[in-house]
C-alpha positions in Angstrom: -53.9 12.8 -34.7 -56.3 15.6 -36.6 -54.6 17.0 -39.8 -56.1 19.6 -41.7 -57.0 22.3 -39.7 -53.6 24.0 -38.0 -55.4 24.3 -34.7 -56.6 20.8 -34.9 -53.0 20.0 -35.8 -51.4 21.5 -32.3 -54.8 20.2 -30.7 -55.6 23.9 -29.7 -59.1 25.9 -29.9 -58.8 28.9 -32.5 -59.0 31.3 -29.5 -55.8 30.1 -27.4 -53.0 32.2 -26.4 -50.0 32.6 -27.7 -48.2 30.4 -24.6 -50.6 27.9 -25.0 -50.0 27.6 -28.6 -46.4 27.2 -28.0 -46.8 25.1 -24.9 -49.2 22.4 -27.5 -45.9 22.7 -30.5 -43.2 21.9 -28.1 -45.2 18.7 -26.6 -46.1 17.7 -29.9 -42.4 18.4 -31.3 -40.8 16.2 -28.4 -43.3 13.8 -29.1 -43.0 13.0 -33.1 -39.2 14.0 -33.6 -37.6 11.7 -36.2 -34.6 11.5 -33.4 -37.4 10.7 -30.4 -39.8 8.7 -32.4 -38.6 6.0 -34.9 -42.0 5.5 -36.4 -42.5 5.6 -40.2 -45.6 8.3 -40.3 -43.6 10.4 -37.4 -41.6 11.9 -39.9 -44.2 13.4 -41.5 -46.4 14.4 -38.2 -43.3 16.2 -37.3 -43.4 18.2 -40.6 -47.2 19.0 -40.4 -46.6 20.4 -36.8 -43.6 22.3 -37.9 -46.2 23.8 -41.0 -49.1 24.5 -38.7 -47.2 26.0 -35.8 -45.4 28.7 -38.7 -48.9 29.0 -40.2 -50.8 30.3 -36.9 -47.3 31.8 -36.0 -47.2 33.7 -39.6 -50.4 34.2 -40.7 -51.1 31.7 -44.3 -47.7 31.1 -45.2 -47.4 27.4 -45.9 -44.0 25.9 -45.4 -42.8 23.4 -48.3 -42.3 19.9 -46.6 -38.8 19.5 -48.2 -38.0 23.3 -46.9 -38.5 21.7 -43.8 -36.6 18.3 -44.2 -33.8 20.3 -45.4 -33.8 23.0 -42.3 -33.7 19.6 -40.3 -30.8 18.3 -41.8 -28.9 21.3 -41.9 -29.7 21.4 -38.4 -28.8 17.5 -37.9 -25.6 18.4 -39.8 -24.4 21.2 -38.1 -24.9 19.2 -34.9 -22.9 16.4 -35.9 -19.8 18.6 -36.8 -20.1 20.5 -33.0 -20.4 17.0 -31.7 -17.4 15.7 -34.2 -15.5 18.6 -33.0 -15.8 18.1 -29.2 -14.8 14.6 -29.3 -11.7 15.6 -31.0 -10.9 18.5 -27.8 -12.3 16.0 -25.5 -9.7 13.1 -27.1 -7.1 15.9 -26.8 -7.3 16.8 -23.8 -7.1 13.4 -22.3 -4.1 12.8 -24.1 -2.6 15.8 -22.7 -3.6 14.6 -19.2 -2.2 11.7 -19.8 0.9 13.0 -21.2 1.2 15.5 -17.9 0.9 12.3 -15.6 3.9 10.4 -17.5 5.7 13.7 -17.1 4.8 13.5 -13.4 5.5 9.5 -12.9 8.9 10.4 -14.4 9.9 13.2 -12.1 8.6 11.3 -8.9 10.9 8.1 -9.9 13.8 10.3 -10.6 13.2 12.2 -7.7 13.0 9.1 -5.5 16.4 7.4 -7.1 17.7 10.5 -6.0 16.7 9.9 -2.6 17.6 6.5 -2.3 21.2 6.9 -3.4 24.4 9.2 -2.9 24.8 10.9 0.4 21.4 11.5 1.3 20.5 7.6 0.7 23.3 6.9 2.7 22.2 9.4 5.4 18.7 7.9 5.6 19.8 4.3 5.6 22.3 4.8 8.5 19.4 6.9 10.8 17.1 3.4 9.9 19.7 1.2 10.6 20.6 2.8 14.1 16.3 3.5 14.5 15.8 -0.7 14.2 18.7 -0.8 16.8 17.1 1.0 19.2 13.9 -0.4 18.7 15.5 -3.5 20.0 17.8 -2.3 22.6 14.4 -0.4 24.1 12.1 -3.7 24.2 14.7 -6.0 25.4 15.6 -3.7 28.0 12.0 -3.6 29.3 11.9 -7.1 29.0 15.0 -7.8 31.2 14.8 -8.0 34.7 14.6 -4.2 36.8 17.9 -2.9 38.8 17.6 -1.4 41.6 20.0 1.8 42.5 20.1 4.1 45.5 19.9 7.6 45.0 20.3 11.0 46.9 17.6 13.8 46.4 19.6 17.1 46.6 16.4 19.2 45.2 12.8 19.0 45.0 10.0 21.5 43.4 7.4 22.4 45.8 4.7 23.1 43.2 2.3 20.1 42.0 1.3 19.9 38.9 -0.8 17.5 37.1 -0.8 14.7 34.8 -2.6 11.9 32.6 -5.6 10.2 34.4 -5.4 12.7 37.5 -2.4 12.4 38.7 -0.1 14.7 40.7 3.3 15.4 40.0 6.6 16.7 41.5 10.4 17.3 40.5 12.5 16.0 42.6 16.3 15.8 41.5 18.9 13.3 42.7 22.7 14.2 43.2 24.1 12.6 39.9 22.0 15.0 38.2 18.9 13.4 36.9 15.5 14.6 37.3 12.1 12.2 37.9 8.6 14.0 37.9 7.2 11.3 40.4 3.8 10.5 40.5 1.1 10.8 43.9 4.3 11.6 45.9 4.9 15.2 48.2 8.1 16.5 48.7 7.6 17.2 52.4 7.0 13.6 53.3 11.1 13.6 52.4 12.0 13.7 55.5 10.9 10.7 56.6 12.4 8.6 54.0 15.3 6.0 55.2 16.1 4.7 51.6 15.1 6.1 48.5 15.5 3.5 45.6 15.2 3.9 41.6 13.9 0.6 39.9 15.8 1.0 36.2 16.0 -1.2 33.6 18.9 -3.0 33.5 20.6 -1.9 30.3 20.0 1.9 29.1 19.4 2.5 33.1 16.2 4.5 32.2 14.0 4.9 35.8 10.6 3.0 35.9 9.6 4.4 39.2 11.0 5.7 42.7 10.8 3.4 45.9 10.5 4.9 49.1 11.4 3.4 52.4 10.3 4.9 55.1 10.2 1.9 57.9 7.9 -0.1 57.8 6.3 1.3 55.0 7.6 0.6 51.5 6.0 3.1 48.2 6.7 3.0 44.8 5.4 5.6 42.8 6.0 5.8 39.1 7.7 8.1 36.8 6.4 10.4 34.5 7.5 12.8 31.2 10.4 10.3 30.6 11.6 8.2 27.9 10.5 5.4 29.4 7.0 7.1 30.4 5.8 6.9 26.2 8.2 4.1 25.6 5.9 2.7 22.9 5.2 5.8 21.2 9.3 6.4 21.1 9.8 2.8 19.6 7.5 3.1 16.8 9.1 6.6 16.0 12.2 4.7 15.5 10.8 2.8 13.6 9.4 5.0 11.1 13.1 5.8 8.8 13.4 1.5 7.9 9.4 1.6 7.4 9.9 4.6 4.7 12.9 3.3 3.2 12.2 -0.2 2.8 8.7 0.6 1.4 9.8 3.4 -0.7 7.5 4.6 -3.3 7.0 8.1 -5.6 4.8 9.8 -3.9 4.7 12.2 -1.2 4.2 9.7 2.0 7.8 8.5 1.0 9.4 12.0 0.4 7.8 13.3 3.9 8.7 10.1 5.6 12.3 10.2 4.0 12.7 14.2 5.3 11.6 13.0 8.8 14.1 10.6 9.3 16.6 12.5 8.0 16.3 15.2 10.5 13.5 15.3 13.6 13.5 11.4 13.7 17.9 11.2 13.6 17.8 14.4 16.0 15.2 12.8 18.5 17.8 9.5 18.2 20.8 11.7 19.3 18.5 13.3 22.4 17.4 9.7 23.8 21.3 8.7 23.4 23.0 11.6 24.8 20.4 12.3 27.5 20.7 10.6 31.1 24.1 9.5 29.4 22.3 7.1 28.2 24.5 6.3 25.2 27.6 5.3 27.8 24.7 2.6 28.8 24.1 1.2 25.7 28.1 1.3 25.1 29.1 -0.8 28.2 25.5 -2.9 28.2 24.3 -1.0 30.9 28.0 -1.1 33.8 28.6 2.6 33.5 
């Protein structure tokens, strides 16, 4: 590097501009920095820049080399406190998160000993209990062999609507009461039916499909919007209060879990049973 000169120094010509005098110190400053450059002789580079940089900058004034060592320090210093101090607010403030988390662990275990004990620990247990009896009584029931039970149609809708997958449904409603949207069927072909014939499961009597006889032609068409119809979906609901209590934890999936089966899973339980009496069936194992 040329020394001497203060031009020469920042490897400028004596007529540059201002920005390009500047541009030439801040390459040259990045370049020698004692903190950048670990060389012996950099040191001193970086002191001669600093002097012929405030020279051009300030006319002939001459900056003492240990004026400058010591603004350097000062500024070394003065960035080792800021950086002192941030690590200290840094420190703190991860021990205050840390300290709010503990807080938070502490409430969520509390909270969920609450849950899992007095009345509302009894509550929940019970609605899982009676939801993996269900679950059962549903999947053995399918699994059993169908009934088959006569019925009377005393009313019929004689709109269509439509379901899943295209197909067409009507209400027709037999004389005990229960109603079956029935699949790909019109009520005006009614008339022609010698037998009509519900094919149930055997236990909680719950209608797959409707059989119609009419001579020598036999149909069976399914049933749709019943339990029976999203049987699987129904299961795994009541399923859901033993799977949240026996896999309990503090956090919210528990506490949402723990609500639902507490209330829309138990009042979905107490539909299913009291609907198409079906709780009599499960009573008497499916004679009433």
């Amino acid at each position: 590097m040329q020394t001497g000169n203060s031009y020469k120094i920042l490897g400028v010509h004596t007529d540059a501009s201002p920005e390009e005098i500047r541009k030439a110190y801040r390459a040259l400053v990045k370049k020698y920095h004692p903190d950048k450059n670990p060389n012996k002789e950099a040191a001193a580079l970086f002191i001669e820049i600093q002097n012929a940089y405030e020279q051009i900058c300030n006319g002939s004034i001459q900056l003492d080399p240990n004026t400058v060592a010591q603004k350097y320090r000062a500024t070394q210093e003065q960035y080792d406190r800021d950086l002192a101090d941030y690590k200290k607010q840094r420190a703190a403030a991860r021990e205050k998160l840390r300290e709010q988390k503990r807080k938070e662990a502490a409430y969520q275990l509390e909270y969920l000993k609450k849950l899992k004990s007095g009345v509302i620990g009894r509550w929940h247990l019970i609605v899982a209990y009676m939801g993996l009896l269900l679950f059962l009584v549903v999947w053995i029931d399918f699994l059993l062999p169908n009934k088959q039970t006569p019925i009377i149609v005393n009313a019929y809708g004689i709109h269509t609507y439509e379901s899943v997958d295209g197909h067409r449904v009507q209400l027709m409603k037999s004389i005990d009461n229960r109603a079956f949207w029935v699949s790909d069927y019109f009520s005006q072909n009614l008339p022609k039916v010698q037998h009509l014939t519900a094919i149930e499961t055997p236990w909680l009597r719950q209608v797959k499909a409707l059989q119609f006889n009419e001579g020598a032609y036999q149909l069976t068409r399914p049933v749709h919007f019943s339990f029976y119809w999203a049987q699987i979906w129904i299961s795994l609901l009541f399923l859901l209060p033993v799977v949240s209590w026996y896999f309990a934890s503090a956090d919210i999936i528990f506490v949402a879990g723990s609500f639902l089966a507490r209330y829309a899973i138990f009042a979905v339980m107490l539909w299913f049973l009291i609907s198409e009496n079906r709780y009599l069936h499960f009573l008497s194992l499916g004679y009433l």
